[in-house]
C-alpha positions as CSV (number, residue, x, y, z in Angstrom):
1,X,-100.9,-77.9,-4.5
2,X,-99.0,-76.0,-7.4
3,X,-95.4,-77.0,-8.3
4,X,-93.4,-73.8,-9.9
5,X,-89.8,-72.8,-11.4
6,X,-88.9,-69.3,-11.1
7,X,-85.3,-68.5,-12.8
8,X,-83.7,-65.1,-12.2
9,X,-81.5,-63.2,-15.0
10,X,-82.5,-65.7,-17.6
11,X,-80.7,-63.9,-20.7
12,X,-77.5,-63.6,-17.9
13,X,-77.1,-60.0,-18.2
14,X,-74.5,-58.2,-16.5
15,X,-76.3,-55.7,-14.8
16,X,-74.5,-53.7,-12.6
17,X,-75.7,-54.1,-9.0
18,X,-72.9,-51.7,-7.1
19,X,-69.8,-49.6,-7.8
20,X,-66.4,-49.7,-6.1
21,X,-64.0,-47.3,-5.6
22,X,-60.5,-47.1,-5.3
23,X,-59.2,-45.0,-2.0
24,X,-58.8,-42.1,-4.3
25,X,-62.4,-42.3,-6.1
26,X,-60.7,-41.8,-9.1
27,X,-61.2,-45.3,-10.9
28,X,-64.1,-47.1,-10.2
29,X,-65.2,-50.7,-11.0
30,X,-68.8,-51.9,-11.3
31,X,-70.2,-55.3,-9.6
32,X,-72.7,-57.3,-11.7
33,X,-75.7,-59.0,-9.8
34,X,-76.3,-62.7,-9.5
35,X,-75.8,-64.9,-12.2
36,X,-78.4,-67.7,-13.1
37,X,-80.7,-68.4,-9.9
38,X,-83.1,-71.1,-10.5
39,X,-85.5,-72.1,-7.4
40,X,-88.4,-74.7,-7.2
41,X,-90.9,-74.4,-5.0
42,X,-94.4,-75.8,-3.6
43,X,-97.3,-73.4,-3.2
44,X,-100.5,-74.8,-1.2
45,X,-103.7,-72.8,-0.8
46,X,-106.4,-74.2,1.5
């Protein structure tokens, strides 16, 4: 059995994940991604 941490976007960047436009596509606005994402998890081999 192995016990890990995996954590996404560490140093938090905004990374830009999408961009929206207005109805005109003249001004647009970017999305950033996730923000920190810490998961645990068990991992069993056999």
């Amino acid at each position: 059995m192995q016990v890990y941490l995996d954590i996404q976007n560490v140093y938090y960047a905004k990374n830009a994940e999408a961009t929206r436009y207005d109805y005109r596509f003249v001004q647009s606005q970017t999305i950033p991604g996730i923000p920190i994402l810490p998961s645990i998890g068990i991992r069993g081999k056999f």
